[in-house]
Biopython code that builds the backbone (N, CA, C, O; Angstrom):
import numpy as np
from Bio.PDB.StructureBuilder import StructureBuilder

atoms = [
    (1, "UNK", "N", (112.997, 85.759, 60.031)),
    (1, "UNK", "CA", (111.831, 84.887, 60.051)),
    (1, "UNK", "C", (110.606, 85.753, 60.294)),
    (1, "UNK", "O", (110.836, 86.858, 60.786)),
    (2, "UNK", "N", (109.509, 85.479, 60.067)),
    (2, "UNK", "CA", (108.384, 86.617, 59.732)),
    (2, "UNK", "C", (107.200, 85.814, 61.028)),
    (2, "UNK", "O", (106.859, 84.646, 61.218)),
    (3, "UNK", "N", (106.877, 87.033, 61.662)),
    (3, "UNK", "CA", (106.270, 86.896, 62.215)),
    (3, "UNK", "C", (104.960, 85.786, 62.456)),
    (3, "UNK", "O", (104.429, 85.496, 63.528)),
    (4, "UNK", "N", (104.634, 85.271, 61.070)),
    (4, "UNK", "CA", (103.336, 84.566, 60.774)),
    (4, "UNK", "C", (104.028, 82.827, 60.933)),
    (4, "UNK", "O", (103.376, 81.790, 61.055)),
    (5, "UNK", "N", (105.777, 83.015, 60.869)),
    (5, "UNK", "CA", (106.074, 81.792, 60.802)),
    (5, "UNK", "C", (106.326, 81.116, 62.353)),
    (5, "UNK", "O", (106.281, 79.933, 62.690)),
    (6, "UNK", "N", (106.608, 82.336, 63.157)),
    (6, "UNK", "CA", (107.317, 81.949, 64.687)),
    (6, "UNK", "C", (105.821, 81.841, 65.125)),
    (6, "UNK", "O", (105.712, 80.908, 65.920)),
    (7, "UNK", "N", (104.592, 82.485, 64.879)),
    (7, "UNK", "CA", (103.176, 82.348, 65.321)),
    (7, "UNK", "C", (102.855, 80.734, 65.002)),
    (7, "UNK", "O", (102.599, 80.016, 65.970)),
    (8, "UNK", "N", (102.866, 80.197, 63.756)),
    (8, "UNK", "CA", (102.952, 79.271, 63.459)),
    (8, "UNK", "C", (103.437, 77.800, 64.653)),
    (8, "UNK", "O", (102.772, 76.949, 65.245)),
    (9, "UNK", "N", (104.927, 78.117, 64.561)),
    (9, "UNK", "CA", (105.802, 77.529, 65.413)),
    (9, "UNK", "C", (105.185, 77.017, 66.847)),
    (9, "UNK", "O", (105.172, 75.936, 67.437)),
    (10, "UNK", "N", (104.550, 78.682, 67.181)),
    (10, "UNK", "CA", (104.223, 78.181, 68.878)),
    (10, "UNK", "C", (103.416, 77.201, 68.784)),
    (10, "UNK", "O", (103.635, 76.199, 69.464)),
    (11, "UNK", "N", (102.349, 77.258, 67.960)),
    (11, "UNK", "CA", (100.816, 76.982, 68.233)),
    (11, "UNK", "C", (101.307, 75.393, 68.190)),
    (11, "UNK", "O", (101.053, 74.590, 69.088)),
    (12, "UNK", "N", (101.890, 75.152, 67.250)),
    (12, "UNK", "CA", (101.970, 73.486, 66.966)),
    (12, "UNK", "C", (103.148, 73.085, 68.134)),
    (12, "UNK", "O", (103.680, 72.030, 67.789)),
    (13, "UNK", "N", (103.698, 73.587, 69.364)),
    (13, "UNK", "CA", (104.742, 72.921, 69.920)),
    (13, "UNK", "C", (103.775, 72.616, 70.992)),
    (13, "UNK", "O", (102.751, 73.278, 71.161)),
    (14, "UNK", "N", (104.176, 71.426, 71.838)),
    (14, "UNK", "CA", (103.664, 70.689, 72.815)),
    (14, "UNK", "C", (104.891, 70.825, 74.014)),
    (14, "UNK", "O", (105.722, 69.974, 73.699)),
    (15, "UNK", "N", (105.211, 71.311, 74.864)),
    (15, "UNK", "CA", (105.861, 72.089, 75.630)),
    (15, "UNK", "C", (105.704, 71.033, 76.813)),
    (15, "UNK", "O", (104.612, 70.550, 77.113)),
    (16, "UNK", "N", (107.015, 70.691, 77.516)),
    (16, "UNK", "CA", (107.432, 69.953, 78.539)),
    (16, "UNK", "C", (108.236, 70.492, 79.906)),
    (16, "UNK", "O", (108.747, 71.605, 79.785)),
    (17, "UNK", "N", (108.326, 70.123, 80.610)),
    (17, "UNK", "CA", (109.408, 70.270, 81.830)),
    (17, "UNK", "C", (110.275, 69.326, 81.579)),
    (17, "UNK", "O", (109.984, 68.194, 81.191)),
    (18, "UNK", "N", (111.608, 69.835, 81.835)),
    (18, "UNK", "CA", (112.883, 69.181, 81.616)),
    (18, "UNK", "C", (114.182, 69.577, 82.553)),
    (18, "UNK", "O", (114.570, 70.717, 82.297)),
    (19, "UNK", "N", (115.037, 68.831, 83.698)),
    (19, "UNK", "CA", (115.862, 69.625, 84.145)),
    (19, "UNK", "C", (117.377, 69.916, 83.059)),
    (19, "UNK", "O", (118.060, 69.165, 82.362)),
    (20, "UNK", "N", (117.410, 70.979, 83.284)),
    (20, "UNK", "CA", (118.756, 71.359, 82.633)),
    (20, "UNK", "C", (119.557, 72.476, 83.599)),
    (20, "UNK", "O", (118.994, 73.207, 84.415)),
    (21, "UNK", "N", (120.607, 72.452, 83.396)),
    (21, "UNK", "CA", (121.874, 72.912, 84.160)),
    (21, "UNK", "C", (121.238, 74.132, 84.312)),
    (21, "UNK", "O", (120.447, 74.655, 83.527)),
    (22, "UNK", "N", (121.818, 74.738, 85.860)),
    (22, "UNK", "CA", (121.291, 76.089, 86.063)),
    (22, "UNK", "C", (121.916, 76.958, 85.142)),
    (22, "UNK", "O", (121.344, 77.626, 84.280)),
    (23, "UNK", "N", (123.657, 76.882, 85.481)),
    (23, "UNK", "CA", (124.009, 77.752, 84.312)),
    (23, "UNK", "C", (124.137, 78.114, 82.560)),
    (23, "UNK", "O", (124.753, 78.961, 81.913)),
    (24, "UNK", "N", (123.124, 76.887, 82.184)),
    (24, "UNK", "CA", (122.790, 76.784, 80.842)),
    (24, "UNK", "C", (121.632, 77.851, 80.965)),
    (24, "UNK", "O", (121.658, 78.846, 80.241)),
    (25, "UNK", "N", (120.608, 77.647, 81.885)),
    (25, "UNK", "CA", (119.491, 78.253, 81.544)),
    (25, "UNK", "C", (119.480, 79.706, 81.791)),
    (25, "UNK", "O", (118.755, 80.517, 81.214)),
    (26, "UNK", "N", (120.507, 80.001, 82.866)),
    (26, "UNK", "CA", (121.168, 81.365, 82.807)),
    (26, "UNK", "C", (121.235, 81.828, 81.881)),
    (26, "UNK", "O", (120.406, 82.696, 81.609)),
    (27, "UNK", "N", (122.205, 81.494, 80.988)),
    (27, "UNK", "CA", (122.745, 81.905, 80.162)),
    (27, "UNK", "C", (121.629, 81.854, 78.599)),
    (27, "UNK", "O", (121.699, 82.708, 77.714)),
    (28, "UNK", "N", (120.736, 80.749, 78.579)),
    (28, "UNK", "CA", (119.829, 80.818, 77.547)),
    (28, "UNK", "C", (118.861, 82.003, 78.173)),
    (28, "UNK", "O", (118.775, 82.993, 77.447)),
    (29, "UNK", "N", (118.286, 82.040, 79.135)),
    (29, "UNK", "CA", (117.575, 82.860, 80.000)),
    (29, "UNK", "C", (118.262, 84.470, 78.825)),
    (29, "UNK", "O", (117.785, 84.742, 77.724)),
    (30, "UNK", "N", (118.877, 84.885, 79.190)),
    (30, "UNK", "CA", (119.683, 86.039, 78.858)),
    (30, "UNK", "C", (119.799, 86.562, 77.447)),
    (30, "UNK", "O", (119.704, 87.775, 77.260)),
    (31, "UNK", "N", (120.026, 85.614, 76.298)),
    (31, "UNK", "CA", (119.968, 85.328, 75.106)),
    (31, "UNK", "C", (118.310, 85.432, 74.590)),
    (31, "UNK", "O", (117.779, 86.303, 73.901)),
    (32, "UNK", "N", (117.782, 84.315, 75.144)),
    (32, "UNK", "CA", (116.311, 85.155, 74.885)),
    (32, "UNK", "C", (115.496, 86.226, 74.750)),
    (32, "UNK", "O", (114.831, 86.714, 73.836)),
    (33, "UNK", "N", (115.680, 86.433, 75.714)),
    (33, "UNK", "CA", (115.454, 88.184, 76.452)),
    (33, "UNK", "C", (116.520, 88.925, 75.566)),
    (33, "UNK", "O", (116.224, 90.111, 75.711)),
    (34, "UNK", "N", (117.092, 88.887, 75.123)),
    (34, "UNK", "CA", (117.656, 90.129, 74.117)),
    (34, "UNK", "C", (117.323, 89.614, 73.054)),
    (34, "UNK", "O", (117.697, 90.250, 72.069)),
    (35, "UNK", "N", (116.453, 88.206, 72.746)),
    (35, "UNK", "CA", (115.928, 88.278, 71.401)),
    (35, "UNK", "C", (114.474, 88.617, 71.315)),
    (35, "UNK", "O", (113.879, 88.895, 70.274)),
    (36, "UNK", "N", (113.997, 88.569, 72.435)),
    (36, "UNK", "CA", (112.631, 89.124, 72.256)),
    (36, "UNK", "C", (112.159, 87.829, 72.161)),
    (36, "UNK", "O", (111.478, 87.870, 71.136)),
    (37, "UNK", "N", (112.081, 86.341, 72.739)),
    (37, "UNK", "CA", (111.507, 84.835, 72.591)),
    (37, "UNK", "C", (111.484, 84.561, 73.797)),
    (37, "UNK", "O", (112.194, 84.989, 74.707)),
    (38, "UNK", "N", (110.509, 83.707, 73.809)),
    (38, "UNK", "CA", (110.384, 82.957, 75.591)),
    (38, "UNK", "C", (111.909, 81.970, 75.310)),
    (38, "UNK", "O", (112.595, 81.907, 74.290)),
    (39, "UNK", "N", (112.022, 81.530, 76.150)),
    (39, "UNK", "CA", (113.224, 80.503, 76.493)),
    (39, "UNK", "C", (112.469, 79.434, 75.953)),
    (39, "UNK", "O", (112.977, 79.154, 74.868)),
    (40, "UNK", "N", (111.606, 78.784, 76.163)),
    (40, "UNK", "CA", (111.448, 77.680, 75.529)),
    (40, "UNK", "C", (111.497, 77.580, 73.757)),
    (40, "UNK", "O", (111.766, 76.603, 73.058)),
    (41, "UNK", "N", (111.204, 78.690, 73.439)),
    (41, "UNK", "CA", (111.411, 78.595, 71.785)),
    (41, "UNK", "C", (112.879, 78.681, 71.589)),
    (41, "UNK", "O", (113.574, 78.060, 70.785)),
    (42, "UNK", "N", (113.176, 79.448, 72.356)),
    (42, "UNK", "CA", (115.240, 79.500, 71.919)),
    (42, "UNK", "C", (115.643, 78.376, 72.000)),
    (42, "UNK", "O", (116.252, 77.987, 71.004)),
    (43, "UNK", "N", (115.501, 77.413, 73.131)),
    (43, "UNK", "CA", (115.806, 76.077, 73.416)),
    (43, "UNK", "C", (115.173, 74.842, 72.638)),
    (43, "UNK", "O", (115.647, 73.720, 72.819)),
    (44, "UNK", "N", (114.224, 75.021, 71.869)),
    (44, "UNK", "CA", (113.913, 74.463, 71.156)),
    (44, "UNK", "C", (114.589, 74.870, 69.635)),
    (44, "UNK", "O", (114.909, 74.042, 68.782)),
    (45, "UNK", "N", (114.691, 76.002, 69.542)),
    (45, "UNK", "CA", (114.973, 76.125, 68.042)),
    (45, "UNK", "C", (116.235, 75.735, 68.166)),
    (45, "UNK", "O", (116.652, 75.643, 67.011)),
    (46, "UNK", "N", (117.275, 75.389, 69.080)),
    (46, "UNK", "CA", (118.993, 75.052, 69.139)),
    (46, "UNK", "C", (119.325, 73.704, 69.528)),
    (46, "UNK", "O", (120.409, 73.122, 69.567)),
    (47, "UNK", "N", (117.861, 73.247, 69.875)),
    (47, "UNK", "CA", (118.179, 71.611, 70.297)),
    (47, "UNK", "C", (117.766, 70.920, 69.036)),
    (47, "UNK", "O", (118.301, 69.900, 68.603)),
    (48, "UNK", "N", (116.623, 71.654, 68.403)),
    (48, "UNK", "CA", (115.969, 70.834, 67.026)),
    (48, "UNK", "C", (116.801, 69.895, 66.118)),
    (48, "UNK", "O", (116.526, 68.777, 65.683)),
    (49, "UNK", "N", (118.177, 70.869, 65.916)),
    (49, "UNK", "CA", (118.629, 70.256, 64.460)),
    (49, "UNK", "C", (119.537, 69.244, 65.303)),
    (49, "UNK", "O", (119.911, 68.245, 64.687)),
    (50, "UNK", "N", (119.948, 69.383, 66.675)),
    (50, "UNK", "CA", (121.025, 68.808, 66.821)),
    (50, "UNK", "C", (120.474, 67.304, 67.053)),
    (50, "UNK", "O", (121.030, 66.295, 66.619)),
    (51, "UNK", "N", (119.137, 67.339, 67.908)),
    (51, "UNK", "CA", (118.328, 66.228, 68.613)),
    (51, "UNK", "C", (117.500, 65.301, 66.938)),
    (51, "UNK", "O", (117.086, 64.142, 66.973)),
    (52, "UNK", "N", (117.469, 66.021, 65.930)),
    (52, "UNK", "CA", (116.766, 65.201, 64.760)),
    (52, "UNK", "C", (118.035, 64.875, 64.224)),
    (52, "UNK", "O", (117.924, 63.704, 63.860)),
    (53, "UNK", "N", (119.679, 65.446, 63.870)),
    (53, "UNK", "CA", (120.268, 64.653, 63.385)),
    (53, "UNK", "C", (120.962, 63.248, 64.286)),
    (53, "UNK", "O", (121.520, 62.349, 63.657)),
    (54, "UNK", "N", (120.846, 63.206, 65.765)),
    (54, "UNK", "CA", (121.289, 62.361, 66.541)),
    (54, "UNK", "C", (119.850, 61.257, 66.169)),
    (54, "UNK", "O", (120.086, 60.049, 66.154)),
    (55, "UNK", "N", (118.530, 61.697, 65.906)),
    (55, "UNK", "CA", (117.668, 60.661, 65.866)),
    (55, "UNK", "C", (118.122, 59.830, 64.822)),
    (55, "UNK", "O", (118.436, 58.643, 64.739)),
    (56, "UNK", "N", (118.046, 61.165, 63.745)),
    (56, "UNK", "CA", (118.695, 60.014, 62.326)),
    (56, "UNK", "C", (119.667, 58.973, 62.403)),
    (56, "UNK", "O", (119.649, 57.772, 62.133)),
    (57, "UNK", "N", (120.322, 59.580, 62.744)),
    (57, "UNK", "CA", (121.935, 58.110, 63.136)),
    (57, "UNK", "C", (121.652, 57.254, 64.223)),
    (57, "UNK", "O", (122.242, 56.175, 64.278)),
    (58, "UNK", "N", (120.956, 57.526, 64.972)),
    (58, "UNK", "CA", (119.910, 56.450, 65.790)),
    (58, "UNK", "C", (119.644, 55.631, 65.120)),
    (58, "UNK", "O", (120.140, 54.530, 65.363)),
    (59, "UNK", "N", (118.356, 55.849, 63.479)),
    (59, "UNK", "CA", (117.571, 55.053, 63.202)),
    (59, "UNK", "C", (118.589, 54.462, 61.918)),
    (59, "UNK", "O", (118.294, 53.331, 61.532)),
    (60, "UNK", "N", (119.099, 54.756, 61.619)),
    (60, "UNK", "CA", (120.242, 54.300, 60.800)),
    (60, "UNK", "C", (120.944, 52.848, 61.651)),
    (60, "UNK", "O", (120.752, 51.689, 61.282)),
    (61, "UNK", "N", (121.658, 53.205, 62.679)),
    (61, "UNK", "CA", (122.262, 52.289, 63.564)),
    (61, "UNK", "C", (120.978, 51.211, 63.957)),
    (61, "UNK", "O", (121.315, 50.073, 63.631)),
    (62, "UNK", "N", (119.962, 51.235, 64.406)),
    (62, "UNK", "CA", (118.774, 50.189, 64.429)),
    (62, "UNK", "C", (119.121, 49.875, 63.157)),
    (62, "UNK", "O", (120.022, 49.054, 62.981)),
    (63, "UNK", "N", (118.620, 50.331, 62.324)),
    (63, "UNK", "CA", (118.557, 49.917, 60.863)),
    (63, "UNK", "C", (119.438, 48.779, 60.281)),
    (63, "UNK", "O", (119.024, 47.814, 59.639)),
    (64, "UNK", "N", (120.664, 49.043, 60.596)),
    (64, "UNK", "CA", (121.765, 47.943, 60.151)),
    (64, "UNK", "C", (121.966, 47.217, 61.448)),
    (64, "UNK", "O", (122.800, 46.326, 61.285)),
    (65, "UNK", "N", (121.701, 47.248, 62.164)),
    (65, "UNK", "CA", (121.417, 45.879, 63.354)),
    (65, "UNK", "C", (120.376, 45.149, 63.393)),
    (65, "UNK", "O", (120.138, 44.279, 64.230)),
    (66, "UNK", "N", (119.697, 45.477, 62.470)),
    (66, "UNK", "CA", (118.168, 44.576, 62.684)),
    (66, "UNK", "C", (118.509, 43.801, 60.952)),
    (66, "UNK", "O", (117.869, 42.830, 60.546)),
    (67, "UNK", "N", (119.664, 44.511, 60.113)),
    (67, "UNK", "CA", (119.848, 43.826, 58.830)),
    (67, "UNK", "C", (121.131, 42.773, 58.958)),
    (67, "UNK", "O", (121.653, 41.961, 58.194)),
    (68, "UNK", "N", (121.353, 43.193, 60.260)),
    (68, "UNK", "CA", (122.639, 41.250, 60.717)),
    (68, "UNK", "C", (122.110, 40.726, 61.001)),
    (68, "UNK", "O", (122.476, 39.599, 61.335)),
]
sb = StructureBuilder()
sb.init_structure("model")
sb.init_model(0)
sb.init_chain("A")
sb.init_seg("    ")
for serial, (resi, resn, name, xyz) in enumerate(atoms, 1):
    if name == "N":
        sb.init_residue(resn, " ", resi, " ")
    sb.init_atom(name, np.array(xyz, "f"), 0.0, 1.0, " ", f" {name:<3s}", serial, name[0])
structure = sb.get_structure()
């Protein structure tokens, strides 16, 4: 990924506090840092796809309950 795109990335994220497991963040903590990313972009880039395909089947499931 090219530098102009992860620059990109930051500028438009809106950044929260959230608790998560110590030893998750350990362990993301660690992973970061040998990628050269703050933790919040690692944790965002690994929750993204999983948290938009759970939305989808969310809005799917509304979807056919609001069509009974």
């Amino acid at each position: 990924m090219s530098s102009m795109v992860i620059e990109m990335a930051r500028t438009k994220r809106n950044d929260v506090a959230v608790k998560v497991d110590a030893d998750i963040v350990r362990k993301a903590k660690t992973i970061a840092a040998y990628r050269g990313i703050p933790l919040a972009e690692y944790l965002s880039e690994k929750l993204r796809k999983f948290v938009d395909h759970e939305f989808t089947m969310f809005g799917k499931e509304l979807a056919k309950k609001k069509d009974q």
